[in-house]
Structure formats: C-alpha cells, structure tokens
C-alpha positions as CSV (number, residue, x, y, z in Angstrom):
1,X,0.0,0.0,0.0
2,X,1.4,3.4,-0.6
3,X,2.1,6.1,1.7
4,X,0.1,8.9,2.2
5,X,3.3,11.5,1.7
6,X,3.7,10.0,-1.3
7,X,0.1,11.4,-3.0
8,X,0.7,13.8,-5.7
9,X,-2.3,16.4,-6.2
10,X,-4.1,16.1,-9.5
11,X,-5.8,18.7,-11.2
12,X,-9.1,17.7,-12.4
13,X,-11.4,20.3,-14.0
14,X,-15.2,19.9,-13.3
15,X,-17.8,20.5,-15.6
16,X,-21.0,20.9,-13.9
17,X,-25.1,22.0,-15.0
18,X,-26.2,23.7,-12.3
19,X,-29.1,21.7,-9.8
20,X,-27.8,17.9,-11.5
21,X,-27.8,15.2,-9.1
22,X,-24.3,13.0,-10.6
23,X,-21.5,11.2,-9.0
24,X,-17.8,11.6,-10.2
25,X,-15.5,8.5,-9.3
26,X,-11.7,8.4,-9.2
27,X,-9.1,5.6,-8.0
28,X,-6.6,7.6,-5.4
29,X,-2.8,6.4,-6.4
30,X,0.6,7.7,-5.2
31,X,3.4,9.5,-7.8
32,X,4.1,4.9,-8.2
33,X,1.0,4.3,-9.0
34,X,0.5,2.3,-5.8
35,X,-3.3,2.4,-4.5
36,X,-4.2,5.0,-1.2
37,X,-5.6,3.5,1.4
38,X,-8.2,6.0,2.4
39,X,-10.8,3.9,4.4
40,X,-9.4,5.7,7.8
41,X,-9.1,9.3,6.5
42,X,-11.8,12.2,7.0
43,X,-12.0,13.7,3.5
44,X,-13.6,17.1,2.1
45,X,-14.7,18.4,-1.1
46,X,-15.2,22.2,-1.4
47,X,-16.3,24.7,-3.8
48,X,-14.8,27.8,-3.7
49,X,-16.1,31.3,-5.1
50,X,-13.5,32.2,-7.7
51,X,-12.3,35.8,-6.1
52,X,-13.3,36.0,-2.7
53,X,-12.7,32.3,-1.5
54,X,-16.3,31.6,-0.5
55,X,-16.9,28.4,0.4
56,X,-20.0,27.7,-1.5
57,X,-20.3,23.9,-1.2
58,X,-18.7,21.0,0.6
59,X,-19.2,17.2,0.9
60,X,-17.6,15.1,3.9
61,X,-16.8,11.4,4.5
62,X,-20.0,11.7,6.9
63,X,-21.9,13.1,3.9
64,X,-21.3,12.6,0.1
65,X,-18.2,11.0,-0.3
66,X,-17.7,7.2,-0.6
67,X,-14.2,5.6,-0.1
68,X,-14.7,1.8,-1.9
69,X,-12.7,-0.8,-3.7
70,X,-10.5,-4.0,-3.2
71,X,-7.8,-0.8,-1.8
72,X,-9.9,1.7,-0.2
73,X,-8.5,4.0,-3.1
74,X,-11.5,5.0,-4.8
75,X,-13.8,8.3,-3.8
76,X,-16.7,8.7,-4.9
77,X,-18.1,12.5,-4.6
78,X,-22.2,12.6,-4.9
79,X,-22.7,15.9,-6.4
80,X,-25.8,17.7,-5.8
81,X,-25.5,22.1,-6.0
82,X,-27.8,24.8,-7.1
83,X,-24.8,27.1,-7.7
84,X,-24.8,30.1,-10.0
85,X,-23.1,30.0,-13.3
86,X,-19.7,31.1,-13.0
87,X,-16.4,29.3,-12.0
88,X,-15.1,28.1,-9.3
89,X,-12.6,26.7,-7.9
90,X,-12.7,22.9,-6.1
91,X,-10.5,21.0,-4.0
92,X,-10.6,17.6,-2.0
93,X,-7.9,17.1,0.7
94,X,-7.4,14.6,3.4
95,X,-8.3,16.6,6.7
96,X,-5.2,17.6,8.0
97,X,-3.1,16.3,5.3
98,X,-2.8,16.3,1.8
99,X,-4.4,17.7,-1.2
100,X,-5.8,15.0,-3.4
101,X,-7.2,16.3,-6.4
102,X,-8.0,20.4,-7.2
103,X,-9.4,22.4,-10.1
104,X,-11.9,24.6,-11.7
105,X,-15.3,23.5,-10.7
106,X,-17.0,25.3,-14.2
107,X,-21.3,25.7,-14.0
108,X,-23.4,25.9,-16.3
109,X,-27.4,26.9,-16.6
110,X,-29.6,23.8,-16.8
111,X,-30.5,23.3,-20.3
112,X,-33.1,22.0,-19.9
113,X,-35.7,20.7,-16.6
C-alpha cells in the first residue's frame, strides 16, 4: 500500500449543470501508482467562489463521499448544488493532510428541466 506523503495532487477540471444530481469516481494512487488506502481518513470536497474564496459547497466522508474498492483508493463525490453560473474553484484534501485532487469546478445553466 502506498504512503500517504507519497500522493501527488491532481488537477481535475469539473464541468457541472447547475441543480444535477451526478456522482464523479476516481481511484486515489501515489506518484508509483500504488493504491491509497483512504478507508481511515476524514475527507472534504469544497467549492470555492473564484475571487473571494467563498466556500459555497462542501461534501464530507460523513456526507457525500464514498471511499470503496479491493484498496480503499476510490472516492466517490455525490454531487448535488444549485450554484450560480460562473467558476469556481474545487478542492478535495485529506483533513489535516494532503491535497488530493484540485481544479476549476465550471457551471453551467440547466439546459433543460
């Protein structure tokens, strides 16, 4: 299993249509390619206004994201926001520890309802 030191953040642009229920799924490896073992670690997911920093959304491992698999490497963030169109910025981080993946977090309008 690979050590947690060892993660090297991703970025991972989000496209998202403001109000859509979806869930994004990634496998968590180190800069080896070894799995994470994330099963013990208190995740979070925010979304950040752009400028100001905002915090405008978040998940936790208590609510809306998943560690699974055969390695406890992959997270699965359920994705659920009424946000205003404009971009943002995203991050998911180990609580206390490392930065896993970051990014622009880029909403849309609903096309259609």
């Amino acid at each position: 299993m690979a050590d947690l030191n060892a993660i090297k953040a991703v970025r991972c642009d989000i496209q998202y249509y403001s109000g859509d229920v979806r869930s994004l799924t990634f496998a968590v490896t180190d800069e080896n390619d070894a799995a994470v073992d994330l099963s013990a670690k208190s995740l979070v997911f925010t979304i950040k206004k752009r400028k100001s920093g905002e915090v405008v959304g978040s998940l936790t491992s208590a609510a809306g994201i998943t560690v699974a698999g055969a390695s406890d490497n992959e997270v699965t963030l359920a994705l659920s926001f009424d946000l205003e169109e404009m971009d943002y910025r995203h991050d998911l981080y180990i609580l206390t520890e490392d930065t896993i993946i970051y990014g622009k977090f880029e909403v849309t309008e609903k096309v259609h309802e």
